[in-house]
C-alpha positions in Angstrom: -1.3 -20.6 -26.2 2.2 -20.0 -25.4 3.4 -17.2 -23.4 7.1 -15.5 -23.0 7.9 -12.9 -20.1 10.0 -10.4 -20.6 11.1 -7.4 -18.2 9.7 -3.5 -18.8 13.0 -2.1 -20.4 11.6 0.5 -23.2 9.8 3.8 -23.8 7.8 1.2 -26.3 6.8 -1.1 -23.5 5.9 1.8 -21.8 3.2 2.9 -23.8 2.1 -0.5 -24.6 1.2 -0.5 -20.8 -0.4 2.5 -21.0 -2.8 1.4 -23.8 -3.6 -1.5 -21.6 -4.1 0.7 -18.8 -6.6 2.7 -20.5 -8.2 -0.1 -22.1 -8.6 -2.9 -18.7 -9.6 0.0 -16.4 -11.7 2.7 -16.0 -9.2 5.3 -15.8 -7.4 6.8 -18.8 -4.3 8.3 -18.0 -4.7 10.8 -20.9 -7.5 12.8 -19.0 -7.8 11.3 -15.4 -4.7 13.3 -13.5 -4.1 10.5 -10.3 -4.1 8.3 -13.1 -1.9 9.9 -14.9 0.3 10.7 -11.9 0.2 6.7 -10.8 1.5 5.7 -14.0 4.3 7.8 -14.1 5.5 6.7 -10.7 5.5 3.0 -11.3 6.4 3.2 -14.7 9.2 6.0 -15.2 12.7 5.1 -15.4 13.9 6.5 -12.3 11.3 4.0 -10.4 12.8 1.0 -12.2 14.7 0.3 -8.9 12.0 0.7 -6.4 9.0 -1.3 -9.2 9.7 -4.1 -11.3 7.4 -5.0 -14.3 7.1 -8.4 -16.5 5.0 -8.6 -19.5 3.1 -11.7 -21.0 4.2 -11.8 -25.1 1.9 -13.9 -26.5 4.2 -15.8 -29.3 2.5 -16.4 -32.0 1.5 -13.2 -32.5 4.2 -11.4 -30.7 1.9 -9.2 -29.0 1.9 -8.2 -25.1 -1.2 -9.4 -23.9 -0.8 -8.8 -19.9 1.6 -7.4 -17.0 2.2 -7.5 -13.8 4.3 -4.6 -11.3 6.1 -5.6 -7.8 6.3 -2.5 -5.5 9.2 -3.0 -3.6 8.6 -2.2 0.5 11.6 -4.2 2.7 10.4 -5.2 5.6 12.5 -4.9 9.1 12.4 -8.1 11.7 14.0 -9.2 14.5 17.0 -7.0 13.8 17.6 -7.3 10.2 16.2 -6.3 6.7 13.8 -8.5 5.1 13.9 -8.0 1.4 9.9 -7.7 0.6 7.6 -6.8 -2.9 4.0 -6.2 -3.0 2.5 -7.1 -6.3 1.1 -4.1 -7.2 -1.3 -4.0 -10.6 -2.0 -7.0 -12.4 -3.5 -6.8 -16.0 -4.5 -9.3 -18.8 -6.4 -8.6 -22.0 -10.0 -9.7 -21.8 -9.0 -12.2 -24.5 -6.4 -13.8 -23.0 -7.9 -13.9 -19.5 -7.4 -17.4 -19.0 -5.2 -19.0 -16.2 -2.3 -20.2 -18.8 -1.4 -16.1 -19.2 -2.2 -15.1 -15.5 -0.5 -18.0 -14.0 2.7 -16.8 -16.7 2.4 -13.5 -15.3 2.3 -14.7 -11.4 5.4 -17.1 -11.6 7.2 -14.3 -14.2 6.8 -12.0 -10.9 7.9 -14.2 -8.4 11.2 -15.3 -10.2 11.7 -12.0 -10.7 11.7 -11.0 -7.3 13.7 -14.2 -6.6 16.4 -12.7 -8.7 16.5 -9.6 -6.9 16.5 -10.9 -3.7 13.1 -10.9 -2.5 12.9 -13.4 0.4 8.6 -12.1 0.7 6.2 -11.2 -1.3 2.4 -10.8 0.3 -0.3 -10.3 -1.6 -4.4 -9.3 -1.1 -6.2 -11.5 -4.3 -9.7 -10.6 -4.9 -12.1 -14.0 -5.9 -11.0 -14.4 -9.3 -7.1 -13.8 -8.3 -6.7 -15.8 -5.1 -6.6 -19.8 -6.9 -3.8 -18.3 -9.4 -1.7 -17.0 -6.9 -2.3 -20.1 -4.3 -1.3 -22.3 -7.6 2.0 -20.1 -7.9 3.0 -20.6 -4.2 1.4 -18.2 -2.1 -0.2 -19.4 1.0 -3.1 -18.0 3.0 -2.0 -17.1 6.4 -5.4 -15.2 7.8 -7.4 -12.1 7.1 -6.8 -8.6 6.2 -10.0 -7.2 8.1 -11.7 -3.8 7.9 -11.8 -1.6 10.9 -13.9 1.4 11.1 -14.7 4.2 13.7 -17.1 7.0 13.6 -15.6 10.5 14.0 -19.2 12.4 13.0 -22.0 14.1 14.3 -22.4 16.0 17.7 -20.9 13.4 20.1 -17.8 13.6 21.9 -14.8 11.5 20.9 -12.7 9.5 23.9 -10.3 12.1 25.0 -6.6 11.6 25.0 -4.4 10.6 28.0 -3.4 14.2 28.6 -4.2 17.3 26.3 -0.8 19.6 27.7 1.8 16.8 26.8 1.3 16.9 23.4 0.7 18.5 20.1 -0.4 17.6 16.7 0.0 18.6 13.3 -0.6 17.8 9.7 2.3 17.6 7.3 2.4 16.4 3.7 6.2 15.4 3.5 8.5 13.0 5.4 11.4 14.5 6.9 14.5 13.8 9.4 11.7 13.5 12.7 10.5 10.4 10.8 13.6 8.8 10.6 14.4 9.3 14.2 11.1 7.7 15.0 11.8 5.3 12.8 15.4 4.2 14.1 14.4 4.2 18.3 10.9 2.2 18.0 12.0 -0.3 14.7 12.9 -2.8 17.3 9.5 -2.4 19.2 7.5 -4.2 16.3 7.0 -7.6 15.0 7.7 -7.7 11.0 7.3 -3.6 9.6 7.4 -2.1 6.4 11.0 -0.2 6.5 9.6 3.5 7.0 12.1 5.7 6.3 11.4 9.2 5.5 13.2 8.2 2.0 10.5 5.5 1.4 7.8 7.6 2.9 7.9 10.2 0.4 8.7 8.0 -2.4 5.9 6.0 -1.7 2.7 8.4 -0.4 4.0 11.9 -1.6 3.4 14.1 -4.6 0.0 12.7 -5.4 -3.0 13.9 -6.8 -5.1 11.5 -4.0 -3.2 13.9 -1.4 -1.4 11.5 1.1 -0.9 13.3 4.8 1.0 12.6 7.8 -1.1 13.5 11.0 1.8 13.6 13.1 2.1 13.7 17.2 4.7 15.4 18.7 6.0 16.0 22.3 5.1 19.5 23.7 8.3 19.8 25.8 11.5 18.5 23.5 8.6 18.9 19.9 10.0 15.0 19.4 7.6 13.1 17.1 6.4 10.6 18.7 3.9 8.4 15.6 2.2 9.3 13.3 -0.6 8.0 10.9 -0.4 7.9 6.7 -3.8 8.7 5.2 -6.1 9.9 2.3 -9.8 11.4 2.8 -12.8 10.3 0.8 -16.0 12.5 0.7 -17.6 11.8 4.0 -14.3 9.4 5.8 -10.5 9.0 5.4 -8.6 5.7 4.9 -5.7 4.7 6.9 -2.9 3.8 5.0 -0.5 3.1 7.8 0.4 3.7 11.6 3.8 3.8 13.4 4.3 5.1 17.2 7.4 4.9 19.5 4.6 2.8 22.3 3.3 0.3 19.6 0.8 -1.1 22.0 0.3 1.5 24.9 -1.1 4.4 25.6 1.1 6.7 23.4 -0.5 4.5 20.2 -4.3 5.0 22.2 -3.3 9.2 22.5 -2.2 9.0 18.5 -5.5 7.5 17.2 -7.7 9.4 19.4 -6.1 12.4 18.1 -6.2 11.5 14.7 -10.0 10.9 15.2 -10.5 13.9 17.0 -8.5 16.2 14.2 -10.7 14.5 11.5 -13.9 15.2 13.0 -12.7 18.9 13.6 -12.4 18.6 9.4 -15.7 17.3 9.0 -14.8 13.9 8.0 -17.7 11.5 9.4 -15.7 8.6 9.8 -12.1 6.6 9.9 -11.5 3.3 8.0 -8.4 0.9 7.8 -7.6 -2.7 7.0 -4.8 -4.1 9.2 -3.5 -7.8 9.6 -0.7 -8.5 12.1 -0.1 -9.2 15.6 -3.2 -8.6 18.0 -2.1 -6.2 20.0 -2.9 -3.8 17.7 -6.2 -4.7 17.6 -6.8 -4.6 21.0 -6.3 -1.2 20.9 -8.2 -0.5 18.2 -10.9 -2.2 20.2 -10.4 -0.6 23.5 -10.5 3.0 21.6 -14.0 2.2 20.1 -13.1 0.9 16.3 -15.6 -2.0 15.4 -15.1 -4.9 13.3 -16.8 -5.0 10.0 -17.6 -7.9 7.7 -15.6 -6.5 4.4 -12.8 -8.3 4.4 -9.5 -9.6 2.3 -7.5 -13.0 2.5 -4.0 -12.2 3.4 -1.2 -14.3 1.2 2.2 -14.2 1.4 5.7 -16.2 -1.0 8.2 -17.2 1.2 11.5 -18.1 -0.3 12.0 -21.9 0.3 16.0 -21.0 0.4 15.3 -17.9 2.8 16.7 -19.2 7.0 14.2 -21.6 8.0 13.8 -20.4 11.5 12.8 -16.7 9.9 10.2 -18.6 7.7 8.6 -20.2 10.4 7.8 -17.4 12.4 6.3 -15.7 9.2 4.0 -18.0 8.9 2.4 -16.6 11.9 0.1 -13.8 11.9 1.2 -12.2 15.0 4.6 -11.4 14.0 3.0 -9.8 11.2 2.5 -5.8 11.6 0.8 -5.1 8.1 -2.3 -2.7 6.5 -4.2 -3.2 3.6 -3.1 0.4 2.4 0.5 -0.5 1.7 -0.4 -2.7 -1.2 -3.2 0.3 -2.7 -2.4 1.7 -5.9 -5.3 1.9 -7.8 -7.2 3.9 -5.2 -11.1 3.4 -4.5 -13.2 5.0 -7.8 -14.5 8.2 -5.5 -11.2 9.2 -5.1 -10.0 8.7 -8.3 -12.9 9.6 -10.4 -13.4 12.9 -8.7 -10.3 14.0 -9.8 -11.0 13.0 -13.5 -13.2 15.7 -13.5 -10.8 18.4 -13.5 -10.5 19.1 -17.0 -6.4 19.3 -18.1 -6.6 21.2 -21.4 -2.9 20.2 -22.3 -3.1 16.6 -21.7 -6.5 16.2 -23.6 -4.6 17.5 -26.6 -1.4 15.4 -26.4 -3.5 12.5 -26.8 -1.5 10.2 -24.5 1.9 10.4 -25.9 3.6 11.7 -23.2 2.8 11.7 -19.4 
């Protein structure tokens, strides 16, 4: 078969998507509210800038058949901005699931970002995903691997460097603080995601899953100094990023450990992230007590053949990487998302669908 990309552009592409949401997942945006509230921000005008979507027409039949959404996150190295996407959702109907359509979908993404200026574009394939994307041009440059820690039960947690210099807090929006951070310790890290407060909210805030900043601030000028993106499951809570002014010292050690020690105090059991990148990070993530586990994800990233070779060379190795599994997340893991299917919504039961 024969397949035509064309870019999202309509309100009818946009509930063709949705029908193929509903119907390749388990989650129907009609009665599932992070769903719902997912959909909405990839797929809503105003995020056309920030995600770009192709769909797969099948031409004989002139019927959409599959799609595929680019998150755009820049990334900031070695002094300059890195133009970056992270394929986000990628669906194809269960009758077309063949690698002629997925691989249409794949290079459809990747010229698309090469028309908008994407110099990288990483990715995290399961099994089935990883030989399509290698056959597009991605290459495997390690592992994204998953770090735990235990938080629960009676024991004491490794204490922080000192208990009077600092103070924590919890905060559910980005705001001018994070862009200070942001602009004195950007230089301090190997390749990072460009965390602006702008891209912070627009990225983790206003959900349904209930993204939170645990934030650590200086007790005697109240100065953030890092702070750590997450979500909480049942019994744990999933880090979805980390930035600290001291990426590798003991500021980063004092942040963690008080993350771990305010999680406990909310009866979380344990703390979970997937990081690839530079290995100072996981020393300390070592020396702080998180453990290894076996669960993990091959890394893959596109560089742009025409991006400055010297640039594309040093991406190719993992420690000027600075990267967590959690940026690329947007269908979130089934506990999280199917609890929140079970609060009813009355109005959007009725609606049928039609409108977000």
């Amino acid at each position: 078969m024969a397949y035509t990309m064309i870019p999202l552009s309509t309100d009818e592409h946009r509930e063709t998507l949705r029908r193929m949401w509903i119907e390749n997942s388990t989650y129907d945006t009609r009665t599932n509210v992070c769903a719902r509230q997912r959909f909405e921000w990839l797929y809503q005008k105003s995020a056309w800038t920030r995600a770009q979507t192709w769909l797969a027409v099948e031409d004989r039949h002139e019927a959409v058949v599959g799609y595929g959404s680019v998150v755009r996150s820049d990334r900031y190295f070695r002094g300059r901005v890195i133009p970056a996407g992270l394929p986000a959702v990628f669906v194809v109907d269960k009758a077309h699931r063949l690698a002629a359509a997925a691989l249409a979908i794949q290079r459809a993404l990747l010229a698309g970002g090469s028309q908008n200026g994407f110099d990288v574009m990483a990715v995290k394939p399961n099994d089935k995903s990883q030989p399509i994307v290698a056959r597009v041009g991605y290459q495997p440059l390690g592992d994204l691997v998953d770090w735990v820690k235990s938080v629960g039960g009676d024991g004491d947690l490794p204490a922080r460097s000192s208990a009077t210099e600092y103070f924590d807090d919890v905060v559910t929006v980005a705001d001018v603080r994070f862009d200070d951070l942001w602009n004195r310790a950007k230089d301090r890290y190997p390749m990072v995601a460009e965390l602006t407060a702008a891209f912070l909210n627009w990225r983790y805030c206003g959900f349904k899953e209930n993204y939170r900043f645990y934030c650590l601030f200086r007790r005697s000028d109240r100065q953030l100094l890092g702070y750590v993106v997450f979500y909480g499951m049942t019994q744990g809570v999933v880090i979805s990023g980390v930035f600290c002014e001291e990426p590798w010292g003991q500021m980063l050690d004092d942040l963690l450990l008080g993350f771990c020690e305010r999680m406990k105090a909310e009866g979380y059991w344990w703390v979970t992230l997937y990081y690839f990148g530079t290995p100072l990070f996981k020393d300390r993530l070592e020396h702080i007590g998180f453990t290894r586990r076996n669960h993990r994800r091959t890394f893959m990233a596109y560089l742009n053949p025409a991006m400055d070779p010297e640039c594309r060379r040093a991406l190719l190795d993992e420690s000027n990487w600075f990267f967590f599994g959690g940026e690329m997340d947007v269908m979130l893991h089934d506990e999280v998302w199917r609890d929140a299917s079970t609060e009813v919504d009355q109005t959007v039961g009725q609606d049928s669908g039609a409108s977000a």
